[in-house]
C-alpha positions as CSV (number, residue, x, y, z in Angstrom):
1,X,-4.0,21.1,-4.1
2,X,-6.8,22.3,-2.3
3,X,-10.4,20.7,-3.3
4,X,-13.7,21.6,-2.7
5,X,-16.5,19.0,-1.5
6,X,-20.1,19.6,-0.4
7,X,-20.5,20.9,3.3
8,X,-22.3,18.0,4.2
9,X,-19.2,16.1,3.4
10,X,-16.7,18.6,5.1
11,X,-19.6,17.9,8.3
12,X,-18.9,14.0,8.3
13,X,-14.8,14.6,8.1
14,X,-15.6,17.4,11.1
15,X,-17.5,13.9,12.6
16,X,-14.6,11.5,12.0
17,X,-12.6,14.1,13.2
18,X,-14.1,14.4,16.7
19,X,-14.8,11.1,16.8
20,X,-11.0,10.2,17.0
21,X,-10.3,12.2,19.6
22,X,-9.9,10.1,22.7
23,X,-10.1,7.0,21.2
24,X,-6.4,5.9,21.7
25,X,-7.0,6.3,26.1
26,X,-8.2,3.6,28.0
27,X,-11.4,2.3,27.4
28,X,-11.3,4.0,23.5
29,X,-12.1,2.6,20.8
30,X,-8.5,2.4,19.7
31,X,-7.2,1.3,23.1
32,X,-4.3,-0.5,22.4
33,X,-4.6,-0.1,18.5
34,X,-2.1,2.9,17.8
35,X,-1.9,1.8,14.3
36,X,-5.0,2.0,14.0
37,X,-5.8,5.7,15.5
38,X,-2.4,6.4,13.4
39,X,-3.8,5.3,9.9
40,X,-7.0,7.2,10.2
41,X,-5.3,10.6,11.9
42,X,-3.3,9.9,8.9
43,X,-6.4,9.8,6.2
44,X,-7.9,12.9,8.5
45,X,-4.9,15.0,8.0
46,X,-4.4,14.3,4.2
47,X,-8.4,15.1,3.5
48,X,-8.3,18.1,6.0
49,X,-5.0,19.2,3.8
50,X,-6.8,19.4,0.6
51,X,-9.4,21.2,1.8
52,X,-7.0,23.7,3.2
53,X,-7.9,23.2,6.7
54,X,-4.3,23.4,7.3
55,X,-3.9,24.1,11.1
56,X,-6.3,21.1,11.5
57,X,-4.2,18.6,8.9
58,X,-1.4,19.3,11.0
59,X,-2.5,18.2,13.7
60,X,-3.7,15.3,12.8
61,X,-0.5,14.2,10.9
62,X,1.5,15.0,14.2
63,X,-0.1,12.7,16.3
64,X,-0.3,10.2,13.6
65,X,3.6,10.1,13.4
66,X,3.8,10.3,17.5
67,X,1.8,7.2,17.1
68,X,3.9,5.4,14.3
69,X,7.0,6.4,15.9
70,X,6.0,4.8,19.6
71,X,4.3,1.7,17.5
72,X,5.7,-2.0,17.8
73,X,6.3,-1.6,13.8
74,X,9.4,-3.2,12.1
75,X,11.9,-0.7,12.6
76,X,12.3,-0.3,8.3
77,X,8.6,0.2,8.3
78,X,8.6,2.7,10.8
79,X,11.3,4.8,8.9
80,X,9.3,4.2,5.6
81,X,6.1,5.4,6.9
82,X,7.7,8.7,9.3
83,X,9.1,9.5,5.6
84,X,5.6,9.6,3.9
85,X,4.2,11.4,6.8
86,X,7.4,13.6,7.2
87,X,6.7,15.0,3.3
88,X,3.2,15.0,3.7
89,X,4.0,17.4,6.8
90,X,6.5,19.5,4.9
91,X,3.5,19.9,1.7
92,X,0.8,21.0,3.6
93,X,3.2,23.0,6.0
94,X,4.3,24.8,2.4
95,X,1.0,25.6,1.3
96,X,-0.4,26.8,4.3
97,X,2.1,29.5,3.8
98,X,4.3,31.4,6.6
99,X,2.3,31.7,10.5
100,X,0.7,34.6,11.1
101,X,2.1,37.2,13.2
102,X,1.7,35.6,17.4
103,X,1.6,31.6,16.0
104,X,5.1,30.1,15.7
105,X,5.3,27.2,13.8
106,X,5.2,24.7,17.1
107,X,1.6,26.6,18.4
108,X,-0.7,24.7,18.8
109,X,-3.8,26.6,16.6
110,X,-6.8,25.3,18.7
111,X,-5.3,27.0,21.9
């Protein structure tokens, strides 16, 4: 389902969005938190999916299960949250529809 909200909200998601990036390495903000960069990649890519910034979403909810998957998470956790993010994946993978001719479906869209 694909929403629309004020461009000065899309701008502060655009924000968040750049504002993750990098914050995982050393000396981040998220240095040593991959849960933490993981949960918001996660809220990033759900948001950026409903506003059918799907390339974007994608992203996001890649590295967010990289993250979960290489987290110190109870293994049954783990599996419980790759699942959510795995069918969150497969929706907004289904809506964005088939790649355009030259992007296969492991290109990265911001190269």
């Amino acid at each position: 389902m694909q929403i629309d909200i004020p461009k000065t909200d899309v701008n502060i998601v655009d924000a968040a969005s750049r504002g993750i990036e990098g914050a995982g390495a050393p000396g981040g903000r998220f240095e040593g938190k991959p849960l933490v960069e993981a949960s918001i990649r996660d809220m990033l890519g759900d948001v950026y999916g409903k506003l059918g910034e799907y390339s974007t979403a994608v992203a996001h909810l890649r590295r967010a299960l990289e993250l979960f998957e290489d987290s110190e998470i109870a293994p049954e956790m783990r599996d419980a949250v790759r699942g959510t993010l795995e069918k969150r994946l497969a929706a907004i993978t289904a809506a964005a529809g088939p790649p355009s001719p030259g992007q296969g479906a492991d290109s990265d869209p911001d190269e």
